[in-house]
DRENLUMNU-199606 format. One line per 3 residues: their letters; for each residue y negated, x, z negated of C-alpha. Coordinates in steps of 0.25 Angstrom, whole numbers. Layout:
BEGIN
A	Y:X:Z ~ ...;
//
This chain:
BEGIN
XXX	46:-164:156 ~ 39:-158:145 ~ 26:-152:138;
XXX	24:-137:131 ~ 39:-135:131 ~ 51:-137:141;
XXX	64:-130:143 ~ 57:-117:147 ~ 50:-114:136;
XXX	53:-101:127 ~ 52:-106:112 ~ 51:-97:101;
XXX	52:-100:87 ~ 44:-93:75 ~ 52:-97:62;
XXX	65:-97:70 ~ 72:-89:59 ~ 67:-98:48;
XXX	75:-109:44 ~ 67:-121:50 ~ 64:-112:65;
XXX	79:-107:64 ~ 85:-124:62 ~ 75:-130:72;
XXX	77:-118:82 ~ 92:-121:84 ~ 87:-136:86;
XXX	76:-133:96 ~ 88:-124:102 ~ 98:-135:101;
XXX	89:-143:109 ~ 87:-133:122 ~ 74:-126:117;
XXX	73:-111:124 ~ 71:-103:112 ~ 70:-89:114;
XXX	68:-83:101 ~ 61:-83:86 ~ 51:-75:80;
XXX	52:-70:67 ~ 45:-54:63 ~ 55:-52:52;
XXX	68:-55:62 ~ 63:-50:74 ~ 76:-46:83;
XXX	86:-54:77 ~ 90:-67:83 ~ 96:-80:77;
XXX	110:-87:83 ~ 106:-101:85 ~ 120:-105:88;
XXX	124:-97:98 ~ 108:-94:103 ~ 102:-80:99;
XXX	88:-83:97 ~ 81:-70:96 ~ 69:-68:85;
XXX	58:-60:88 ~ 45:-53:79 ~ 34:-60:87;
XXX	32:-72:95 ~ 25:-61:104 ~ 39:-52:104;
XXX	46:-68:106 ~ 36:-71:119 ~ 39:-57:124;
XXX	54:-57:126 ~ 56:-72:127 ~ 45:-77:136;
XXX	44:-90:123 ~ 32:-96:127 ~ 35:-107:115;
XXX	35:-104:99 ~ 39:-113:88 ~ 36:-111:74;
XXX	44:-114:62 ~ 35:-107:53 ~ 31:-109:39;
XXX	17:-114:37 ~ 11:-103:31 ~ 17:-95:43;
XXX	12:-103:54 ~ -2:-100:56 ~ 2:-83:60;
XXX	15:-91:69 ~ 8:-96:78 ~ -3:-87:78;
XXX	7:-76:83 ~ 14:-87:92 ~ -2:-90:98;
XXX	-4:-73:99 ~ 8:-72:106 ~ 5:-83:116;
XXX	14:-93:116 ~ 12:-104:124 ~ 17:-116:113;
XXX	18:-114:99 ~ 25:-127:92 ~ 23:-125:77;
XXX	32:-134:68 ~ 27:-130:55 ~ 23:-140:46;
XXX	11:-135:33 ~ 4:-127:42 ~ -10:-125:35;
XXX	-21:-134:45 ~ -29:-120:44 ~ -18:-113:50;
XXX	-16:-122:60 ~ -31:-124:66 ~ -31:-109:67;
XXX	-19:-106:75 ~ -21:-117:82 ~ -35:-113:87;
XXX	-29:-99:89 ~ -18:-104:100 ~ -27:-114:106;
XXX	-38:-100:109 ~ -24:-94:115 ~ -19:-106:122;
XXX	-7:-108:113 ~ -2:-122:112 ~ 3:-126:97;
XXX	11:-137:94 ~ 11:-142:78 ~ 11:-137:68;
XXX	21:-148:59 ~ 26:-152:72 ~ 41:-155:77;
XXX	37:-147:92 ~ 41:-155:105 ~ 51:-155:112;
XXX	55:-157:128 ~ 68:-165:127 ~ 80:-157:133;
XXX	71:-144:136 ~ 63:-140:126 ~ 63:-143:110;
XXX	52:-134:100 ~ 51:-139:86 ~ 59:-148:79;
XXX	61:-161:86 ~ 75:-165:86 ~ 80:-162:101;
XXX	91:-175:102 ~ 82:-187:99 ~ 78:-189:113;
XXX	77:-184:128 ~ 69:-180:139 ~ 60:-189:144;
XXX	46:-194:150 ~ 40:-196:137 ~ 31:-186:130;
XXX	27:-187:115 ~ 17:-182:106 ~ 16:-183:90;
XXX	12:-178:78 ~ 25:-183:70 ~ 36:-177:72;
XXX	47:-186:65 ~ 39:-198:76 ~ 42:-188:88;
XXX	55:-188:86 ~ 56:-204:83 ~ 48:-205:95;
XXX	58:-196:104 ~ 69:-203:97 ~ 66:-218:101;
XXX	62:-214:114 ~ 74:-205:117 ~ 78:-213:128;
XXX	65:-210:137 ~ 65:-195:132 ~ 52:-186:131;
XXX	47:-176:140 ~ 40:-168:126 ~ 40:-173:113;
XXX	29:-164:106 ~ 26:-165:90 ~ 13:-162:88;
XXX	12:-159:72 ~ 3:-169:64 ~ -5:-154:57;
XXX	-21:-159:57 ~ -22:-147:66 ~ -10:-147:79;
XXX	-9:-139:92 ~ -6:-148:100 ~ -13:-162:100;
XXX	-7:-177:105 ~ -17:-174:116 ~ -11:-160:120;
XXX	2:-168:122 ~ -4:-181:129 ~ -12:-170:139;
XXX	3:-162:141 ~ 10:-176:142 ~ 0:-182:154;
XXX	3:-170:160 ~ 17:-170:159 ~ 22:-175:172;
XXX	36:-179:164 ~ 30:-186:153 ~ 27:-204:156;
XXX	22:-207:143 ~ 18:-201:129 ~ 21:-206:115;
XXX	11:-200:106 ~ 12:-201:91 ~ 2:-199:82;
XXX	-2:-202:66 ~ -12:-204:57 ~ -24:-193:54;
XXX	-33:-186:64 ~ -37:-193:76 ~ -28:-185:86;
XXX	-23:-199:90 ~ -35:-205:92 ~ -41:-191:100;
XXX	-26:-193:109 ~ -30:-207:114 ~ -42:-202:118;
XXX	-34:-193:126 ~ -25:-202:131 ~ -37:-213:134;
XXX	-44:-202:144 ~ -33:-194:149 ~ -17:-199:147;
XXX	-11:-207:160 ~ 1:-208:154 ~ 7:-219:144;
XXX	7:-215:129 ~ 11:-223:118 ~ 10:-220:103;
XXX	11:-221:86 ~ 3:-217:76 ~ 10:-215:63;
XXX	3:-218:51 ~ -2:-233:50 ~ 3:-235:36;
XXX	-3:-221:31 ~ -13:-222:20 ~ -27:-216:20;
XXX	-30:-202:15 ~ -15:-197:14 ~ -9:-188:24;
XXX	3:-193:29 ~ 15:-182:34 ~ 7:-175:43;
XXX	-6:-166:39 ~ -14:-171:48 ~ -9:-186:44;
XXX	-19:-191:36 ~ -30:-205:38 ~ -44:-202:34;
XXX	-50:-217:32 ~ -50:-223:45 ~ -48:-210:52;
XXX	-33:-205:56 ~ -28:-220:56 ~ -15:-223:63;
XXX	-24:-237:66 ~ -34:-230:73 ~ -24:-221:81;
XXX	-18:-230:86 ~ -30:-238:91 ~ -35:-225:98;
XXX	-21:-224:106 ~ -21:-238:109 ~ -36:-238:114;
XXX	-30:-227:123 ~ -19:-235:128 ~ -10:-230:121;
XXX	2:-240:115 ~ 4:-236:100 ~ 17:-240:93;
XXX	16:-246:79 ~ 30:-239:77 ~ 36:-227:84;
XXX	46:-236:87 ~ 36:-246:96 ~ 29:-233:102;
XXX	44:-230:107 ~ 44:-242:113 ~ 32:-242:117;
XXX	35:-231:125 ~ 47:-235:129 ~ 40:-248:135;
XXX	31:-241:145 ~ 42:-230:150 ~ 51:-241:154;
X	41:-249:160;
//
């Protein structure tokens, strides 16, 4: 019941010893995440006591790999930092990288993110919460009680809307909840997840949440017009945002009639898509057609 991650996965953290990688890593550990070790160069061959859980720390996320068999990295790594991160993280061949840094430079980003794609290394973020496989798996920063497992998968490029979203839908419960990052540049698209979703024998339907900027929405209902079975609802935030200001996100910004909230969700609609004027609605419309 899950996508990139389940309870197998072997997760590592880059930052772990820093404050943020060291708070969240008791969290994601909390919540029944296998994590077998940090990386940090300067406290290579120590370890950190995660109440009661000796988390070792390693020189290199090669070194890591090597003597633990993690095949997942998550980075809590400052911004200027995180283009020579995941570098190291792609060299070393990690299969998932899920970078939660928000600041991260749009130059740094296109260049690592073409470097992992020429190695088959999947990215999630950066300025993402991660995703989580409710009761297996949890890499990021999504809080682990606001919801279940389930047969619901979500995709969205807010993170504060993911877990609204997992929260008033708690009852149904999700098979992945993935928080894509709303960067310009993201390693892991709404169509990467609607692809994995469609092919996920465990997931029914798909919430998908987008906002204004780009037209990543807009190139998703195409997606979902040619090649999604499945039912997917969605919301667009961003309706009362005004032209030529970025909004939260980077990548969050309405160029004259380019980007609009409008015009996404006439493009999902046109796909037959149902699109919630609320998150609350989209819950419900949800709800509707997983009851039905």
């Amino acid at each position: 019941m899950s996508i990139f991650i389940n309870k197998d996965s072997k997760v590592i953290v880059q930052g772990m010893t820093g404050a943020e990688g060291s708070k969240h890593t008791a969290r994601m550990l909390a919540s029944g995440t296998n994590i077998v070790g940090g990386v940090n160069p300067r406290k290579a061959g120590t370890s950190v006591d995660f109440d009661g859980t000796e988390i070792p720390v390693f020189g290199s996320v090669a070194d890591a790999m090597a003597e633990t068999g993690a095949d997942v990295t998550v980075l809590f790594v400052p911004p200027a930092f995180t283009k020579a991160a995941v570098t190291e993280a792609v060299d070393a061949g990690i299969g998932l990288a899920v970078i939660i840094t928000e600041g991260v430079p749009v130059a740094d980003t296109a260049e690592f993110f073409a470097y992992a794609q020429s190695k088959g290394v999947r990215l999630i973020g950066p300025n993402c919460p991660g995703l989580i496989t409710p009761g297996e798996s949890n890499v990021g920063i999504t809080p682990a009680n606001i919801t279940g497992p389930g047969r619901i998968g979500l995709v969205s490029k807010s993170g504060t809307l993911t877990y609204q979203m997992m929260f008033e839908l708690r009852d149904l419960g999700f098979s992945t909840a993935v928080g894509i990052g709303g960067d310009p540049i993201i390693g892991t698209t709404h169509i990467d997840c609607l692809e994995a979703f469609e092919n996920d024998p465990d997931t029914d339907a798909i919430v998908m949440i987008g906002e204004i900027g780009g037209d990543a929405e807009e190139r998703a209902a195409a997606y979902i017009k040619e090649h999604v079975t499945k039912p997917v609802v969605g919301y667009v935030a961003g309706f009362e945002a005004p032209e030529g200001k970025t909004m939260g996100h980077a990548g969050a910004i309405v160029s004259g009639s380019a980007g609009t909230a409008q015009a996404k969700k006439e493009a999902l609609e046109a796909a037959g898509v149902k699109v919630g004027k609320t998150p609350t609605e989209t819950a419900e419309l949800m709800r509707a057609i997983l009851t039905k």
